[in-house]
C-alpha positions as CSV (number, residue, x, y, z in Angstrom):
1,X,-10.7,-6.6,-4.7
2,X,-8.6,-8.8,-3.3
3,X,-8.9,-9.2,0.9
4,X,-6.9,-11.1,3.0
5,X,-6.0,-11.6,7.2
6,X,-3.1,-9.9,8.7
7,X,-0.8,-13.0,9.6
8,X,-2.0,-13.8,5.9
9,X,-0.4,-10.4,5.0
10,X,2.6,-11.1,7.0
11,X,4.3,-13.6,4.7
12,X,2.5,-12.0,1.4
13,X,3.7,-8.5,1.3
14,X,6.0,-7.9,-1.4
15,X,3.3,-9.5,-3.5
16,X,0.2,-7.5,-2.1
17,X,2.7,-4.5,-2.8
18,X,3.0,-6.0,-6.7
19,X,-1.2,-6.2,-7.1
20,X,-1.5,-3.0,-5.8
21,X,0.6,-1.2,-8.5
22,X,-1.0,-3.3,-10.7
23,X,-4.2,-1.6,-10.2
24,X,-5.8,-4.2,-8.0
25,X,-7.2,-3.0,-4.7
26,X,-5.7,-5.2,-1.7
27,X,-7.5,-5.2,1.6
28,X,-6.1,-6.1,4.7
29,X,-8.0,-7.4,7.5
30,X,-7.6,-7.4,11.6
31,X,-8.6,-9.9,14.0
32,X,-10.9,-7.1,15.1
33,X,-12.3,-6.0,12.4
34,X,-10.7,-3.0,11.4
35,X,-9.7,-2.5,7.6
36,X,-6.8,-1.1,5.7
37,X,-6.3,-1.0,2.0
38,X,-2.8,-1.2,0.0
39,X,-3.0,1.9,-2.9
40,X,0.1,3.0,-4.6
41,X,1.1,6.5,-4.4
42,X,2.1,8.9,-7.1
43,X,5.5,9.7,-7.4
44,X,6.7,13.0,-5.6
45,X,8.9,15.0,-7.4
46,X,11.2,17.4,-5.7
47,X,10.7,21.4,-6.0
48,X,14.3,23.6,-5.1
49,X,13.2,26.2,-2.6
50,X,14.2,29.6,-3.5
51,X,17.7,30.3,-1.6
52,X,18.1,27.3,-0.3
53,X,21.5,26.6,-2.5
């Protein structure tokens, strides 16, 4: 797990962004306290809806 301070986070993100779809969980840190974690998302494909051509 890899955790680091928002300013931190700030100048890092394109690489945070990089671990994270590497499989490596990246924390992110506030001043206060609070926690958020980096995950990468599953790609969405698109469905037609019927009648909507």
């Amino acid at each position: 797990m890899h955790q680091v301070h928002l300013k931190e986070a700030e100048t890092l993100l394109a690489e945070l962004i990089e671990e994270a779809a590497g499989g490596e969980e990246v924390v992110i840190t506030r001043s206060d306290g609070t926690s958020f974690k980096i995950v990468p998302m599953s790609e969405v494909k698109a469905t037609p809806k019927f009648g909507s051509a």
